[in-house]
C-alpha positions as CSV (number, residue, x, y, z in Angstrom):
1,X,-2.3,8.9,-17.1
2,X,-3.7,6.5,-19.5
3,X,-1.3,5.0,-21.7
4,X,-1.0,2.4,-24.8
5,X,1.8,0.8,-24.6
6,X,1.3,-1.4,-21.2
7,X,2.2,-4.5,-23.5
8,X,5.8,-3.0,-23.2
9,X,5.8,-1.9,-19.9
10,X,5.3,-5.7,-18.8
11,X,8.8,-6.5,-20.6
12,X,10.8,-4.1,-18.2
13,X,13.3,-6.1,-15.3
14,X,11.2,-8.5,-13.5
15,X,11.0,-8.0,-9.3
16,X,13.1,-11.6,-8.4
17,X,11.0,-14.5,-7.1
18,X,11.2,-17.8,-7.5
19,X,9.2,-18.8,-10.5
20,X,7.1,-21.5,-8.9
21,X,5.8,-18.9,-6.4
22,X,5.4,-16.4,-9.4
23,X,3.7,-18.6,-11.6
24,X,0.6,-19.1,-9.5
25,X,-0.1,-15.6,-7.6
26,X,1.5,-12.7,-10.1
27,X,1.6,-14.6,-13.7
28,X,-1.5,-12.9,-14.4
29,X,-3.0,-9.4,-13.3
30,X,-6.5,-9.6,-11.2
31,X,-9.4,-8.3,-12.1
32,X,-12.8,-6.2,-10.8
33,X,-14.3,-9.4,-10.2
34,X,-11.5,-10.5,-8.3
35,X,-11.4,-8.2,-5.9
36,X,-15.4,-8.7,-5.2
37,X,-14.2,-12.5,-4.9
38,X,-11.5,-10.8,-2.2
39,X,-14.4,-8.9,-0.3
40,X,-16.1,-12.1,0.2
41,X,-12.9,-14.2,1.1
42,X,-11.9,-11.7,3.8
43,X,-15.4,-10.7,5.6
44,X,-14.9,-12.5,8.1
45,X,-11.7,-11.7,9.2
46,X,-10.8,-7.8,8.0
47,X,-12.5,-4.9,9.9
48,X,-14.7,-2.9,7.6
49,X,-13.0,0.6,8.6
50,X,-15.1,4.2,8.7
51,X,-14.8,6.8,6.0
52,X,-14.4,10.1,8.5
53,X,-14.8,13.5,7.2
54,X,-13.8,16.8,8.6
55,X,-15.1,20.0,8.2
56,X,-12.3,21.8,9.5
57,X,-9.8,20.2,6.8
58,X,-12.2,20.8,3.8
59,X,-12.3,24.1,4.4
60,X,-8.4,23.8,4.4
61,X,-8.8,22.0,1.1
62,X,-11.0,23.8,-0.6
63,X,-12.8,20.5,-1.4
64,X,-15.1,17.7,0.0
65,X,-12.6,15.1,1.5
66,X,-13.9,11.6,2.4
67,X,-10.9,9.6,4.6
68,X,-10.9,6.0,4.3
69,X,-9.5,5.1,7.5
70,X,-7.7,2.0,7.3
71,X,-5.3,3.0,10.6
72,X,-8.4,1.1,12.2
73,X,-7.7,-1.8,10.3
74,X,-6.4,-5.2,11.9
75,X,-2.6,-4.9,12.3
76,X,-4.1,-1.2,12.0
77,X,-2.7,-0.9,8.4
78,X,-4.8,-1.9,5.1
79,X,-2.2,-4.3,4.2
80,X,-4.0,-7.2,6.4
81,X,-6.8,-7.2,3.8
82,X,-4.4,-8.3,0.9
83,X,-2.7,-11.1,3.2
84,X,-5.8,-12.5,4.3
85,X,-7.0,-13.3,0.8
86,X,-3.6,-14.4,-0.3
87,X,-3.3,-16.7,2.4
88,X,-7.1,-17.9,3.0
89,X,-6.8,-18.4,-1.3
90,X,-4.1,-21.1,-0.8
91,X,-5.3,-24.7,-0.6
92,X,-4.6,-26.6,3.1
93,X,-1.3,-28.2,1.2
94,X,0.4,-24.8,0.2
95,X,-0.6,-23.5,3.8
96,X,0.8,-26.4,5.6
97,X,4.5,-25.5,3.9
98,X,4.2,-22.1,5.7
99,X,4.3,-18.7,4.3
100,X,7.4,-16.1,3.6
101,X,7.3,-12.3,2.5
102,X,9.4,-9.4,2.5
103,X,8.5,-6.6,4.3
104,X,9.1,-3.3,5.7
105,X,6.3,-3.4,8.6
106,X,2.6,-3.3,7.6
107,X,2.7,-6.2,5.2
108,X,4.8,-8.2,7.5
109,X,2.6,-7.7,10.7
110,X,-0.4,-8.6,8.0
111,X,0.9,-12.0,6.6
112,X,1.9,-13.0,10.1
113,X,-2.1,-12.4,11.5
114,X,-3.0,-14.2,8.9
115,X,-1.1,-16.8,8.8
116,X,-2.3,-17.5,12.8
117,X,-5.4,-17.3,11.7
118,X,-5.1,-20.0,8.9
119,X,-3.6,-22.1,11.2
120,X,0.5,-21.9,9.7
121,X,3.9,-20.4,10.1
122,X,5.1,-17.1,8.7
123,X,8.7,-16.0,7.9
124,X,9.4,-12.1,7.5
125,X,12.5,-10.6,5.7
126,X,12.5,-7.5,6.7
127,X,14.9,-4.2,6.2
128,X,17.1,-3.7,8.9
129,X,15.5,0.0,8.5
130,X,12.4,-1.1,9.6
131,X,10.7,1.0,12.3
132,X,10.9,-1.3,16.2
133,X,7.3,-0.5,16.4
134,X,6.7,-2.5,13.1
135,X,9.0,-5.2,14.4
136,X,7.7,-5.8,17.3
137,X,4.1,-6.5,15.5
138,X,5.6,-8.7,13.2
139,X,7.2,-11.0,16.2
140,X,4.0,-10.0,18.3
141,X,1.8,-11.9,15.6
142,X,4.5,-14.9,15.9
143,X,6.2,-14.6,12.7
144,X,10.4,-15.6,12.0
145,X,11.8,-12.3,11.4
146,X,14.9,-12.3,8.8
147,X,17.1,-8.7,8.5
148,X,17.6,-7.7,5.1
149,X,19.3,-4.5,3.5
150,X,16.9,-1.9,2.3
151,X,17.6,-1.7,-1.7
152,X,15.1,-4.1,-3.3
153,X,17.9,-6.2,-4.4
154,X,19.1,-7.6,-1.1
155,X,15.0,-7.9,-0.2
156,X,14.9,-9.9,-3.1
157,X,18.2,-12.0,-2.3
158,X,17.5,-13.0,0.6
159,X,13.6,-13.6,0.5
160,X,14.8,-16.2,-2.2
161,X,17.1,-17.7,0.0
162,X,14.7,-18.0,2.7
163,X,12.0,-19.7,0.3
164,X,14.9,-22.4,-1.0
165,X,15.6,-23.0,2.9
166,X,12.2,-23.8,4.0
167,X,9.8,-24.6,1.0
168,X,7.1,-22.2,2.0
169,X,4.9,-20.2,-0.4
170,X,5.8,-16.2,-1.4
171,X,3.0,-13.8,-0.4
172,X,4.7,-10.9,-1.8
173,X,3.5,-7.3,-0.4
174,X,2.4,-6.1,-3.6
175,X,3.5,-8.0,-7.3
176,X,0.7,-10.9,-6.2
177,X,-2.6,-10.9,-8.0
178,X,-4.2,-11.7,-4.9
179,X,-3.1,-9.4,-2.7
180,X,-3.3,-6.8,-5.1
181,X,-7.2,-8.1,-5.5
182,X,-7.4,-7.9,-1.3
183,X,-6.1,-4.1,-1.4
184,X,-8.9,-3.2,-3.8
185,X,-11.2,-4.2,-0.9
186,X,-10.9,-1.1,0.5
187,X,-11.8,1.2,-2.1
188,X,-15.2,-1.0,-2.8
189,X,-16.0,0.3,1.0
190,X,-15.2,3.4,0.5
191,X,-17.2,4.2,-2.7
192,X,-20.2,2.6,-1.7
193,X,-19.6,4.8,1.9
194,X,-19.5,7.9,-0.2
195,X,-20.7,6.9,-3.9
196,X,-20.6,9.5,-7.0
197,X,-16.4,10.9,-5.7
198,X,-14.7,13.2,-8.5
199,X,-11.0,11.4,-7.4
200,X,-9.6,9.2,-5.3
201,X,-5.9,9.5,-4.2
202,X,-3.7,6.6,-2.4
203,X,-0.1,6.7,-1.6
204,X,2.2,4.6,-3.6
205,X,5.1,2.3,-2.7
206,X,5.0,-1.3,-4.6
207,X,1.8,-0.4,-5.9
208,X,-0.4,-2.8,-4.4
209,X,-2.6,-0.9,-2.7
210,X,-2.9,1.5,-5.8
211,X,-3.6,-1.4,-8.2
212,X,-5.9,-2.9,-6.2
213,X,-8.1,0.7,-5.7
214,X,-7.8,1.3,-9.6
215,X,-9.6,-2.1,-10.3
216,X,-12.1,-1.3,-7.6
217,X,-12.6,2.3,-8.5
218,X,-13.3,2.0,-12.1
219,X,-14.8,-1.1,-12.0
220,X,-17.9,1.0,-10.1
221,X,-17.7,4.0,-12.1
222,X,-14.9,4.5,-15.0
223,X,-15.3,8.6,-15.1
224,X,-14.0,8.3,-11.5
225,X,-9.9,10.5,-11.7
226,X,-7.4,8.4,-9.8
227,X,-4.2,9.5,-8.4
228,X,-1.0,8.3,-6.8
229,X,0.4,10.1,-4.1
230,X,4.3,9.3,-3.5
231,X,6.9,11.2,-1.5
232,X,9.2,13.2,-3.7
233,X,12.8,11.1,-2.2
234,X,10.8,7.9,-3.4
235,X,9.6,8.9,-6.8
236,X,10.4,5.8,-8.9
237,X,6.6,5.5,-10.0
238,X,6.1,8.6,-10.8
239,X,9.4,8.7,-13.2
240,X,8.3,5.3,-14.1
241,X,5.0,6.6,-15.5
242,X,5.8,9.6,-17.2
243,X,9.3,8.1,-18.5
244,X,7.2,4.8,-19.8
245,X,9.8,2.5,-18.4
246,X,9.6,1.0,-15.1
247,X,12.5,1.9,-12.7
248,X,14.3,0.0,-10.5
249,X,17.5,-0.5,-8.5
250,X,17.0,3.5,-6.6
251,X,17.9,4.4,-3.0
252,X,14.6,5.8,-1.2
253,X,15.6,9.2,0.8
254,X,12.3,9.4,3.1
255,X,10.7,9.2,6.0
256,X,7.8,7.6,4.7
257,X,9.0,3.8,5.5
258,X,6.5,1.9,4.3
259,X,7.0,4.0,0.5
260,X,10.3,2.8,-0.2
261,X,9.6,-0.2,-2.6
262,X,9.1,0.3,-6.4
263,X,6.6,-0.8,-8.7
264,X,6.4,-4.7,-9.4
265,X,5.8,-6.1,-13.5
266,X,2.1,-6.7,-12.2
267,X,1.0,-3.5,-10.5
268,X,3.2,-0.7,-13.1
269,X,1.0,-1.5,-16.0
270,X,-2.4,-1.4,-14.0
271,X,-0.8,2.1,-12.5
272,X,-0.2,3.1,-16.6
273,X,-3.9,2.0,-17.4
274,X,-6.0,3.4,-14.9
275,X,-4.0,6.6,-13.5
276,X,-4.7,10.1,-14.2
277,X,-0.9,11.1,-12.1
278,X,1.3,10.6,-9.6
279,X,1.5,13.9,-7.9
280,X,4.9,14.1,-5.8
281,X,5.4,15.9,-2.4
282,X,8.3,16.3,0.0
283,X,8.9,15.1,3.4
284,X,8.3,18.4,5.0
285,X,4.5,18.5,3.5
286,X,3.9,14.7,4.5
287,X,4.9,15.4,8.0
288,X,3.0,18.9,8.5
289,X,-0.4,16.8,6.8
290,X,0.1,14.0,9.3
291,X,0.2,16.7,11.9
292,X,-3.2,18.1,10.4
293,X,-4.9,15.2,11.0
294,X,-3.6,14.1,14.2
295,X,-4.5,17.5,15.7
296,X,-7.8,18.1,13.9
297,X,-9.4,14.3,13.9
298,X,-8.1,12.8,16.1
299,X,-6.6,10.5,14.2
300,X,-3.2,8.3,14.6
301,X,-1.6,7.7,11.0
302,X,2.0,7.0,10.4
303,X,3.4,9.5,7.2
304,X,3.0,7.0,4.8
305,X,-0.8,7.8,5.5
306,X,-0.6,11.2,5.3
307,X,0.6,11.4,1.8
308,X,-2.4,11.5,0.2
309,X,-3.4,14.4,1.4
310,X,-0.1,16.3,1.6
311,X,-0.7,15.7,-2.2
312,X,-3.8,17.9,-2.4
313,X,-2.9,20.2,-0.1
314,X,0.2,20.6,-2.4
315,X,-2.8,21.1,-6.0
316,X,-5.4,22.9,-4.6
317,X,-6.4,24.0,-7.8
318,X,-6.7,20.5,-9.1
319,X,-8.9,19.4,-6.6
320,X,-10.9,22.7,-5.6
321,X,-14.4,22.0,-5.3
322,X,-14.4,18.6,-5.9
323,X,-15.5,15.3,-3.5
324,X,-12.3,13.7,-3.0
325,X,-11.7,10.3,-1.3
326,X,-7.8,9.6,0.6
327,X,-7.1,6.6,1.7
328,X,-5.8,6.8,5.2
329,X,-3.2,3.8,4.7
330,X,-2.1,3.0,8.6
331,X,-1.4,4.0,11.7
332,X,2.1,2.4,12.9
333,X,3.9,5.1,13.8
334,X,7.0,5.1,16.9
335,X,5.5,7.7,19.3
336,X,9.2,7.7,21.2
337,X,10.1,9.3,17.3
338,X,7.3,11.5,17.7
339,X,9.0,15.0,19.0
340,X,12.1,14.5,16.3
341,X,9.7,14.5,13.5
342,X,6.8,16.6,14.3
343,X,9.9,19.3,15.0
344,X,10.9,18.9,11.4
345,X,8.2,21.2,10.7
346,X,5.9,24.4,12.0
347,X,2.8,23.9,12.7
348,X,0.8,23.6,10.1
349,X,-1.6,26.0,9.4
């Protein structure tokens, strides 16, 4: 969905952080050559994860599907590759005052690796929502952990609070230039795995991850059709796109945890640039396309993950024939929470 009034999309309500954070790391939006700059920043730290196919799934399709499987990352979420750039970017002096987030899991578990690695402290604000199994890798990795309310609002509240209490620098999950740069990493793999893909589809929260893959993506080829993939009880983005304003303040209804943010001023006008749509599918098709690939790869990905391709499975006809790329987001899923939500469902076919 290409559009021509980003200029105005940038004026809608701004996601709160501090300015002095903001100024620095989401003032202005990355570009293609940052996220090559991001590539080279986080070799040596960030896994460089397989693109998997599956016969047995295409032919479910009824196209060529190239999974970017970024469950193997580190913290076994794609996530890590935007916090190691954000934090390896800072200088010794901004690393030294430690470094705060918000998050729901993946990002959280992320910034805290990578703040060991860097050699500094990590504080987490974190939903009281938020999955144990996510929790338990954000304190694994050593991080603070402070309980937030879901809605963005109280995230927001309280991560500010958190940064006035301690002086440490915001790595925000997704409205930060360089993280936003770090997600695109994983698309650069994936393209030059399987070069010359029709589409690529990623889910869609903050828009981060999304950003990041449009720079990558059309930096290498601009004919390439990008799509969001978004659950249906978290469809901010999607509204935003096609309404032309971006939304905020909504209650997310899904079981997709790590979906339930919404767009940030950096990431909704790269999403209005660069995307062809944001195709929308309920929980009940997330859960039966995790299932799919559980069963038929092999594979362990969280619903978040399986979004993508709940999303083609949904528009055959858009996608029929075509090579398709997904990007397998992660893989942090609560297996004791396993039975519950695999029994949502049949099986799927």
């Amino acid at each position: 969905m290409n559009a021509n009034d980003v200029s105005a999309a940038t004026t809608a309500s701004n996601t709160a952080v501090p300015s002095a954070d903001r100024d620095a790391a989401t003032a202005q939006a990355p570009r293609y050559a940052d996220v090559l700059a991001a590539a080279a920043r986080i070799a040596p730290h960030a896994h460089v994860t397989p693109v998997m196919r599956s016969h047995a799934l295409d032919a479910i399709a009824g196209c060529e599907l190239h999974f970017k499987c970024e469950n193997l990352q580190r913290v076994g979420a794609f996530k890590f590759r935007g916090a190691c750039n954000a934090i390896f970017s800072l200088s010794d002096e901004e690393a030294a005052r430690g470094i705060v987030t918000q998050s729901s899991g993946n990002h959280g578990a992320a910034v805290a690796l990578a703040a060991r690695l860097r050699g500094t402290t990590a504080t987490v604000v974190a939903p009281r929502s938020t999955p144990k199994v996510k929790l338990a890798a954000i304190a694994g990795y050593g991080a603070r952990i402070v309980p937030c309310d879901t809605l963005q609002a109280s995230r927001d509240a309280v991560t500010a609070q958190v940064l006035a209490d301690t002086g440490g620098v915001l790595v925000h999950p997704f409205n930060d230039a360089r993280v936003i740069a770090g997600q695109g990493t994983a698309a650069l793999e994936l393209l030059a795995s399987a070069p010359g893909l029709d589409a690529l589809l990623a889910p869609v929260s903050g828009g981060g991850l999304m950003s990041g893959t449009c720079l990558a993506a059309h930096g290498i080829d601009p004919d390439i059709e990008l799509f969001g993939a978004e659950p249906e009880g978290a469809r901010d983005a999607h509204d935003s796109l096609h309404s032309g304003t971006r939304i905020t303040g909504r209650s997310a209804d899904t079981v997709c945890d790590g979906l339930r943010a919404e767009l940030g001023t950096l990431t909704y006008p790269i999403l209005r640039e660069h995307l062809r749509d944001i195709l929308l599918v309920d929980d009940a098709a997330v859960i039966a396309a995790m299932r799919l690939v559980w069963e038929r790869m092999k594979l362990v990905i969280e619903p978040s993950a399986a979004v993508p391709l709940a999303a083609v499975l949904a528009h055959r006809e858009r996608f029929a024939g075509r090579r398709v790329g997904l990007v397998l987001s992660g893989g942090n899923v609560d297996l004791d929470a396993l039975p519950a939500l695999f029994g949502r469902v049949g099986r799927p076919g």
